[in-house]
N, C-alpha and C positions, 0 to 999 in steps of 0.2 A: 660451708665446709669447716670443719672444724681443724686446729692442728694440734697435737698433744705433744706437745717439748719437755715435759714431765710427769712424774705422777704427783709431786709434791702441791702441785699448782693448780689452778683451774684453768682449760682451753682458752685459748682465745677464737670468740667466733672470726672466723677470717671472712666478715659480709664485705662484697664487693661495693663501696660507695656507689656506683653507678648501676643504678634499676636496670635500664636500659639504653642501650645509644642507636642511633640510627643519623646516619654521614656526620655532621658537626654537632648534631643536636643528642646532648645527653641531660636525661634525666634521673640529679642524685638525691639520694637520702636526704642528704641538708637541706636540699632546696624542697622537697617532700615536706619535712617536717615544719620550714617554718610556716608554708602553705597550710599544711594542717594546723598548726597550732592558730594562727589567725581565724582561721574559720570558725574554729571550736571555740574562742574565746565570745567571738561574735554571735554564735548560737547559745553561750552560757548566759550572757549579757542579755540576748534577748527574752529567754527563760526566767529573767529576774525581774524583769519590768516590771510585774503586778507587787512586787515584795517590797516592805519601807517606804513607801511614796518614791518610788523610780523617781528621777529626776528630767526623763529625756523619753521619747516618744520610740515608738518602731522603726521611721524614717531618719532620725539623728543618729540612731546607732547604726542603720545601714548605710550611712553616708560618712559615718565617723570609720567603718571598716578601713576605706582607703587613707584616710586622716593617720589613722592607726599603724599603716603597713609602710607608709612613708617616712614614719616617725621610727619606727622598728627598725627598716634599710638604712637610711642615710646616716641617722642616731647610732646604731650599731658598727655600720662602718666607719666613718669617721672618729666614733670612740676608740676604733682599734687602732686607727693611723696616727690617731693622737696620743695616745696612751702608751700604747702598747710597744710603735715601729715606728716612730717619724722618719727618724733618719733612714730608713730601707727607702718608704714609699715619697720621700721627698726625691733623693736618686731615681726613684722608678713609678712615676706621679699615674702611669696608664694602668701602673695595677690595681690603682686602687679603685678600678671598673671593675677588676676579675670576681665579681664574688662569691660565683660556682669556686672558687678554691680555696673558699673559707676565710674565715678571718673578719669574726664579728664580737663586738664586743656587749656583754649582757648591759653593766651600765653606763655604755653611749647609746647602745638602742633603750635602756629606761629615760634618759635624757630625752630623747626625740620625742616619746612618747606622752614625755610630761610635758613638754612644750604642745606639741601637738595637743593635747587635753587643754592649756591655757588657753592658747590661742580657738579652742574650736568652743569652748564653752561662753569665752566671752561673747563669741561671732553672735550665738544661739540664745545668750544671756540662759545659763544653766549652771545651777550650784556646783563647782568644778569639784569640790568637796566626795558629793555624792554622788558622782560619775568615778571618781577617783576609789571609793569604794567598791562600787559593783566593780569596775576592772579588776579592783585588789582580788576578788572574788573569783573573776572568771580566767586569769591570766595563769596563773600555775599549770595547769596541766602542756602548755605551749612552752612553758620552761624545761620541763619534762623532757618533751618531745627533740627540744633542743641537745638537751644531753646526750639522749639514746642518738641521735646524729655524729655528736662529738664521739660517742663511743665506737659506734658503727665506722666513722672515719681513722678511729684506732690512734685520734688525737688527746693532748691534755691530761695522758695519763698520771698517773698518782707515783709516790717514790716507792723505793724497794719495798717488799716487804715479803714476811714470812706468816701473815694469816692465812687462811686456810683457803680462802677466796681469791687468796691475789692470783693475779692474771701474767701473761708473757704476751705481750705487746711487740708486735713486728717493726716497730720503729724504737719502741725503749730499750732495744739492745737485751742479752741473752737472761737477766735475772726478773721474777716477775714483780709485780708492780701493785697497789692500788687501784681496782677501777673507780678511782676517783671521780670519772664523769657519771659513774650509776650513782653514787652517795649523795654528788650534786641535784642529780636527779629525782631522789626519793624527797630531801630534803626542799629543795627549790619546787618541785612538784605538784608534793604530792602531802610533806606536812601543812606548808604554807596554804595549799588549797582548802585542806580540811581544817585547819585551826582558823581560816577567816571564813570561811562559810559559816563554823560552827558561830562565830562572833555575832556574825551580820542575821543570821536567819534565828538562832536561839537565843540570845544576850541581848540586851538593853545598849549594845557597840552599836546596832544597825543606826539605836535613834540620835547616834552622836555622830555628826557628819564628818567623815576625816579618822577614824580613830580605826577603822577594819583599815585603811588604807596606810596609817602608820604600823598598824601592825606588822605590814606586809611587809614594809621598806626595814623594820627592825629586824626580823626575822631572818631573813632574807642576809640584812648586812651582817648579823652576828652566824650565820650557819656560816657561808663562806668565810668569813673571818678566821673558820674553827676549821674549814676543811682545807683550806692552802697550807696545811700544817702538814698533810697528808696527799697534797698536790706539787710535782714540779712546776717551779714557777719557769717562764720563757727564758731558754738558755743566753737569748742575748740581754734581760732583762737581769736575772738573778734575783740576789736581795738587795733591798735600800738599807743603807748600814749595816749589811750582815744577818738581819733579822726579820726583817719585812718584807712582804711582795708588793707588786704593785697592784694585784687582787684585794690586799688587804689592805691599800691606801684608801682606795677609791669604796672600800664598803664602811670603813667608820662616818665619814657624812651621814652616809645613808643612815644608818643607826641614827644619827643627831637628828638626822632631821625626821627619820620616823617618829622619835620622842616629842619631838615638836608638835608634830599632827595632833598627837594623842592630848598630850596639853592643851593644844588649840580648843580642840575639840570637847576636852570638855570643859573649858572657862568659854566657849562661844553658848553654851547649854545652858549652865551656870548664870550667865547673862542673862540669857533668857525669861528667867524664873522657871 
């Protein structure tokens, strides 16, 4: 259903979060999409095994799926308890089971995820390096999918604005807004996806272990960096001195430490002969 509050603005789709429900059991969009995004990442991962000397077999990647999805929940929620709302969920410790009601955070679930890669690569003894590449590869499109969730839930939307695009949001009050989570989207997506593919499959990055996956981590931390500019940050949150989000704390590491990779990678080359 669409609802049209202006002509100036674009509708907002009014999708109902929930697919379907039947007695307690509801199935929503969020929990759809991270479902999907998992699976798809695990069928992109598998589709690359023959490319760059794969590092891990068809049975380590179907066993790293649950490694992966473990690392994505716990890592996600947690980053948003910590990050985000301590003080809410320390008063109210049972919610932080609810997670049909949302409330995940991108980099505490990339946390989980890189720990889960440490830990699962040692277990296997597999160049975590070039696992950490093929994911950089295969994960965007699950970021994506994450978006259209956040949008569809008609959360995290962007500040006022008078582009042609902006949207009117049934929780952002009467003026329309940024769809900040499609930009996240495209961005987090859908360049990310295409600019490390192109690295790893076309460029001379594939034969540098680590260097598509700093890509990732740069990119990544510098879009958001640029789009909380254009995003409400968490009303109880605000800014840190007036001028920064906690979005934009938590993505400069990222940046440092994607530079890192890229470095690593190629002084570990370089070594080589």
């Amino acid at each position: 259903m669409l609802t049209y509050l202006a002509v100036a603005a674009l509708p907002y789709h009014d999708i109902d979060p929930i697919i379907f429900q039947w007695g307690w059991f509801a199935l929503r969009w969020y929990s759809v999409a991270y479902i999907a995004g998992l699976l798809l990442t695990w069928w992109i991962v598998i589709r690359m095994l023959a490319e760059r000397n794969a590092p891990m077999t068809r049975q380590h990647v179907d066993d790293f799926l649950l490694w992966g999805t473990l690392g994505v929940i716990f890592g996600g929620r947690l980053g948003y308890v910590l990050f985000y709302n301590p003080a809410y969920f320390a008063s109210h410790p049972l919610q932080i089971l609810q997670l049909w009601d949302g409330g995940m955070s991108f980099h505490g679930g990339l946390l989980g995820v890189t720990v889960a890669v440490l830990i699962f690569t040692r277990k296997y003894k597999i160049d975590k390096y070039r696992m950490a590449d093929l994911l950089a590869c295969a994960v965007p499109p699950s970021l994506l999918f994450g978006r259209l969730a956040n949008f569809i839930n008609g959360e995290l939307w962007g500040k006022v604005s008078d582009v042609p695009w902006a949207m009117y949001f049934p929780t952002g009050g009467p003026e329309p807004r940024h769809p900040s989570q499609l930009y996240e989207g495209f961005f987090e997506g859908i360049v990310i996806f295409v600019v490390c593919n192109y690295m790893f499959r076309k460029t001379r990055a594939g034969d540098y272990p680590g260097m598509t996956a700093g890509a990732f981590w740069i990119i990544y931390g510098l879009s958001r960096f640029g789009l909380e500019y254009v995003r409400v940050p968490d009303a109880h949150l605000g800014y840190f001195g007036g001028f920064i989000t906690m979005g934009q704390i938590l993505s400069l590491p990222m940046v440092l430490f994607g530079a890192w990779l890229v470095h690593r990678s190629i002084r570990a080359v370089r070594a080589q002969g």
